[in-house]
C-alpha positions in Angstrom: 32.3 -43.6 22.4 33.8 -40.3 24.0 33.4 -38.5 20.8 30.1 -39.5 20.1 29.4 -38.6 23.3 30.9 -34.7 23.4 29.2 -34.5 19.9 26.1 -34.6 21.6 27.2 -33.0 24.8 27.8 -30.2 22.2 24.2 -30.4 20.0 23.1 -29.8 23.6 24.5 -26.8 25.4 23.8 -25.2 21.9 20.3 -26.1 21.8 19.8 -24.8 25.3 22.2 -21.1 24.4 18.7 -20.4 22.1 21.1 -19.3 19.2 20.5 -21.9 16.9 17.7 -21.7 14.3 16.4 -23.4 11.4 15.3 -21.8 7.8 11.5 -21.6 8.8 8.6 -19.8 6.8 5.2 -20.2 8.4 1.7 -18.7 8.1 -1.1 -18.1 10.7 -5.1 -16.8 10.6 -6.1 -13.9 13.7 -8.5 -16.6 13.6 -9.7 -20.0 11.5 -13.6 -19.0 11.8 -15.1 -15.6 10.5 -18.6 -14.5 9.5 -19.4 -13.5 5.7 -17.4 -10.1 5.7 -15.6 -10.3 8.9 -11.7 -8.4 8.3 -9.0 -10.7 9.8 -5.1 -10.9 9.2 -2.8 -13.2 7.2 0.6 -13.1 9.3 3.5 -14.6 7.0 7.0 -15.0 8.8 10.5 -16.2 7.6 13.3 -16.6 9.2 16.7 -17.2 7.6 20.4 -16.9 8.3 21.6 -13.4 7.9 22.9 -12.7 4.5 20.9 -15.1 2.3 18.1 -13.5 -0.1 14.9 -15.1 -0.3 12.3 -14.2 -3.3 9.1 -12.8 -1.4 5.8 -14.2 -2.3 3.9 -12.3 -4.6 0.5 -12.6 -3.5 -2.7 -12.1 -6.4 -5.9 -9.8 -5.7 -7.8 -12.9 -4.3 -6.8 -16.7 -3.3 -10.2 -18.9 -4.1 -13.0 -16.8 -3.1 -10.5 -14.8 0.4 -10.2 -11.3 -1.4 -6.8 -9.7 -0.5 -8.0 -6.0 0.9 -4.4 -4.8 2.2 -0.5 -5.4 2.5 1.5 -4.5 5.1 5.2 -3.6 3.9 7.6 -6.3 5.5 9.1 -5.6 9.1 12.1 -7.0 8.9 14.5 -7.8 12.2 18.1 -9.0 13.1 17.9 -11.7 15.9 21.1 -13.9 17.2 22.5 -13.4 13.6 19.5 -14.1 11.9 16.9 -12.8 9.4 13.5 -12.1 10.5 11.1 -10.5 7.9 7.2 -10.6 9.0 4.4 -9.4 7.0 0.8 -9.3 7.6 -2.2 -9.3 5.0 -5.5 -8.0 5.6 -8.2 -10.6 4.6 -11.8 -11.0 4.3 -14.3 -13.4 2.2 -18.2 -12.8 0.7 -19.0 -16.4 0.6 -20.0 -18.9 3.2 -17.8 -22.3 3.2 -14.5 -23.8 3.9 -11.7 -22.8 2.2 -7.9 -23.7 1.9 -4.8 -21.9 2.0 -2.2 -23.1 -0.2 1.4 -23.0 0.9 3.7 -19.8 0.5 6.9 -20.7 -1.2 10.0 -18.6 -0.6 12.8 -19.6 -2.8 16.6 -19.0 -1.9 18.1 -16.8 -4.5 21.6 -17.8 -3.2 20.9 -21.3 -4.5 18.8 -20.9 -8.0 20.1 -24.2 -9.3 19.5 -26.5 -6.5 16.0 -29.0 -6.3 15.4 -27.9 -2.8 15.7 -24.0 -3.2 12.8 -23.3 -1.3 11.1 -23.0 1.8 6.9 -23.2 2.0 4.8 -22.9 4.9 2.2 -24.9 5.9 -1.4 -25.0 4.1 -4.2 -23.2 6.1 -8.2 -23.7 5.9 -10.5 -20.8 6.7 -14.1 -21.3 7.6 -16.4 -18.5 6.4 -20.0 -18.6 8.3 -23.4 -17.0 7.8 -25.4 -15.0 9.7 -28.8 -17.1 10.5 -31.3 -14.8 10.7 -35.1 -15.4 11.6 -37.4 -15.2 8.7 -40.6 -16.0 10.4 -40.0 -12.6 12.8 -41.4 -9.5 11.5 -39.2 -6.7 10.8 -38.8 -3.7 13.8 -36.6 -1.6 15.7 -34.6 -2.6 18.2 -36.5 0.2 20.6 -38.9 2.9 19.2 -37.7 7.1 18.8 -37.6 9.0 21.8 -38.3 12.5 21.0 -35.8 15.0 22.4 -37.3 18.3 24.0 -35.3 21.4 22.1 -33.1 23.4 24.4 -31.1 26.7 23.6 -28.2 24.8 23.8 -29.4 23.2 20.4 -29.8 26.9 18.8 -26.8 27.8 20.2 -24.3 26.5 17.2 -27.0 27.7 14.3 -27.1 31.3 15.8 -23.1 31.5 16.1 -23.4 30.1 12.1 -25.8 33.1 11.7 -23.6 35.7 13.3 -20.3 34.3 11.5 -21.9 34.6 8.3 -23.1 38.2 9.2 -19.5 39.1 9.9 -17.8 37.7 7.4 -20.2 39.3 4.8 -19.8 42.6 6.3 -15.7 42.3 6.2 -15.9 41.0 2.8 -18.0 44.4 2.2 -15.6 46.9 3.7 -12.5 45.1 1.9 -14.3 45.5 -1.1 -15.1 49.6 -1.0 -11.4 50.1 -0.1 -9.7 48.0 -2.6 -12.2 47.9 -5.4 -10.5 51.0 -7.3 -6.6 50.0 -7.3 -5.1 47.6 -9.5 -4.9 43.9 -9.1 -3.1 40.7 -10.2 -5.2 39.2 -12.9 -3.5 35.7 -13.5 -2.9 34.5 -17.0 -2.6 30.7 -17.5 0.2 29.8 -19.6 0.0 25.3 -20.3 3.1 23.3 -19.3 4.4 19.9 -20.2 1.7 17.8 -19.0 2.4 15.5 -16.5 2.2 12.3 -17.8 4.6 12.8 -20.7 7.4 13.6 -18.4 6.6 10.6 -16.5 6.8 8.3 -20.0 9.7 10.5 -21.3 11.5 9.6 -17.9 10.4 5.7 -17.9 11.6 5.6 -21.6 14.7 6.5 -20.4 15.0 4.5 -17.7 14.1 1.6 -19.9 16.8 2.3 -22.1 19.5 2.4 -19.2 19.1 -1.4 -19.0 20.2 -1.2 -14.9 18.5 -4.5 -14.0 20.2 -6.4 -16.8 23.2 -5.3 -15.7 22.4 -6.5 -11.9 21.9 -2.9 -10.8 18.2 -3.8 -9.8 17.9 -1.6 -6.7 19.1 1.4 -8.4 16.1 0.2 -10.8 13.5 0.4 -8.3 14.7 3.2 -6.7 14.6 5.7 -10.2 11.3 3.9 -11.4 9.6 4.7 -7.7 11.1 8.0 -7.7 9.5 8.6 -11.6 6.2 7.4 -10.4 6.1 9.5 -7.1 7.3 12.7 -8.7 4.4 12.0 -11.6 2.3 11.7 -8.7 3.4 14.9 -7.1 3.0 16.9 -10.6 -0.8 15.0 -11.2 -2.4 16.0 -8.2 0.3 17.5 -5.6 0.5 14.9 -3.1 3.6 15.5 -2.2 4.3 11.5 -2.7 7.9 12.3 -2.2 7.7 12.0 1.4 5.2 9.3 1.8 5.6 6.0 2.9 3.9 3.3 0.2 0.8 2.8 2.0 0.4 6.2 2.8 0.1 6.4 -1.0 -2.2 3.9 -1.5 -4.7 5.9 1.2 -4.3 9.2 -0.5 -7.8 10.1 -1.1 -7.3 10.2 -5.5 -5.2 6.9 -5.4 -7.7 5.4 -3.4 -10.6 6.4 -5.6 -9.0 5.2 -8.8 -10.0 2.0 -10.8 -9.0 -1.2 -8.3 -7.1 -2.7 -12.0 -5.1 1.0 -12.4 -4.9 1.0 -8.4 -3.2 -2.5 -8.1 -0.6 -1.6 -10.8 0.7 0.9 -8.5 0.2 -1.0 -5.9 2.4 -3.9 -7.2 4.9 -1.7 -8.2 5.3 -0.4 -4.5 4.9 -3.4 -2.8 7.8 -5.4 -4.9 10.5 -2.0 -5.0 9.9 -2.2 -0.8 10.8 -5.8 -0.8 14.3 -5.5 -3.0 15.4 -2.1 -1.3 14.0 -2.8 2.3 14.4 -6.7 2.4 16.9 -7.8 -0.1 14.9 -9.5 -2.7 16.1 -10.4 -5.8 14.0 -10.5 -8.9 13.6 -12.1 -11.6 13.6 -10.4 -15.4 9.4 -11.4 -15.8 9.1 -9.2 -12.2 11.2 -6.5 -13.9 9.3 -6.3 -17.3 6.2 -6.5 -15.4 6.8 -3.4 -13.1 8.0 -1.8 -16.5 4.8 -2.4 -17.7 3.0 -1.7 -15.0 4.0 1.6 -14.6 3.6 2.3 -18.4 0.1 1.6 -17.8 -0.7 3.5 -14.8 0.7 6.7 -15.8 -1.9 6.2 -19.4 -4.8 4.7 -17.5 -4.4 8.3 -15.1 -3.2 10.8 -17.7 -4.9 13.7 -18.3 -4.7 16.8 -20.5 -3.7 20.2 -19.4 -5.7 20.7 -16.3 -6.3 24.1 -13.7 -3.9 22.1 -11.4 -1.1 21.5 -14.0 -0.3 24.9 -15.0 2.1 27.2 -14.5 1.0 30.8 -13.6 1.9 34.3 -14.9 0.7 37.6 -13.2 0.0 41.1 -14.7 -1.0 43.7 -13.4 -4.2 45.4 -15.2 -6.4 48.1 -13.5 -10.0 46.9 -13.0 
């Protein structure tokens, strides 16, 4: 009886230290009500002991009819010994209704082989509501146009244009006269290797290194990222090297690109971040597929010998 007793004596004082916690994966809405269109966030959270690897969902473009719009990367925190990885997915839907959330499964790498692997949060259900608007109403403004008296205040910015343009045109004028007689640079384009067939030269070789077969799948991720940056760098100068993966995916020319060639990038990013930031392990279909994927970016965006792809060689001629 004195044992069973200290046992729980025991269960207690460590319940009540706050140090002990469960392996727990849970999912939660800003809100479970939006209007057709309305932007709300997807909050995923796992929490595991330290040192165990969990496979990170891989979530598609759209889950029924809730489109996907944005990823954050996963914020990931040590807490009393544990592992806390959070991520939170931008959300919106087009069509009225109710809709349900399946369960997110996170399965424990460190124990393929067991039945109970895994870890899933709880199904969610998202209401999506119209706007009700009056049809019967005729159609005005909320409150007529109120017209403004003009002021010199208004002039003011179109007659410092004027006088801007005035000086500029008369600098450009002098600059002209004194330099139009002595010789200048005249740059001759001479085509480089275009960008894209460095970029498949290097994933070719990469390929052939087989790191991920031989367990080396960070180093993987880090050279195929570093391939896809520099090729990004070389296309349009974006200096990708130093950008974060979002920060990439809001570059102006990334963002304007196809949304099928923009989410190959975009899956590419999202799953290297995971293995070199939280400690997933892949599988060999995630491996091939970012292969692929990158294959297929670099040919959907390729482009001949462009102005900006060029090097440059000056002579000097006299005009």
């Amino acid at each position: 009886m004195k044992a069973h007793s200290s046992k729980i004596f025991l269960l207690l004082m460590l319940l009540m230290s706050g140090k002990v916690y469960a392996q727990k994966a849970t999912a939660s809405l800003d809100s479970s009500e939006i209007l057709i269109g309305q932007q709300i966030n997807l909050h995923l959270q796992l929490i595991s002991e330290k040192g165990k690897t969990f496979s990170w969902p891989v979530l598609p473009d759209s889950i029924t009819k809730i489109e996907i719009l944005n990823r954050s990367l996963p914020d990931t925190a040590i807490e009393d010994n544990n592992l806390i990885i959070r991520q939170s997915i931008l959300i919106t839907s087009f069509d009225s209704g109710y809709y349900a959330i399946p369960p997110f499964r996170f399965i424990d790498q460190s124990n393929p082989d067991s039945l109970n692997n895994f870890i899933e949060t709880e199904p969610l259900l998202l209401a999506v509501h119209t706007v009700e608007v009056d049809t019967s109403a005729a159609i005005k403004d909320i409150k007529p146009i109120v017209a403004l008296p003009l002021s010199w205040k208004d002039l003011l910015p179109y007659a410092a244009m004027v006088l801007g343009l005035a000086t500029l045109s008369i600098a450009g004028i002098l600059v002209y006269r004194k330099y139009k007689k002595k010789p200048v640079l005249i740059e001759r384009k001479i085509p480089a290797l275009p960008a894209h067939e460095i970029a498949l030269t290097a994933l070719a070789a990469l390929e052939s290194k087989k790191l991920w077969q031989q367990g080396q799948i960070k180093n993987y991720y880090t050279e195929l990222t570093d391939i896809l940056r520099n090729y990004l760098d070389y296309r349009w100068q974006m200096n990708a090297m130093e950008m974060t993966s979002d920060e990439i995916m809001k570059y102006p020319v990334v963002f304007k690109l196809d949304d099928i060639v923009k989410n190959k990038l975009r899956y590419i990013l999202s799953i290297a971040d995971l293995v070199k930031f939280a400690k997933m392990v892949t599988v060999a279909h995630e491996n091939e597929q970012c292969m692929l994927s990158a294959y297929d970016f670099v040919n959907a965006t390729a482009a001949r010998i462009l102005t900006n792809e060029i090097t440059e060689k000056k002579e000097e001629v006299v005009l």
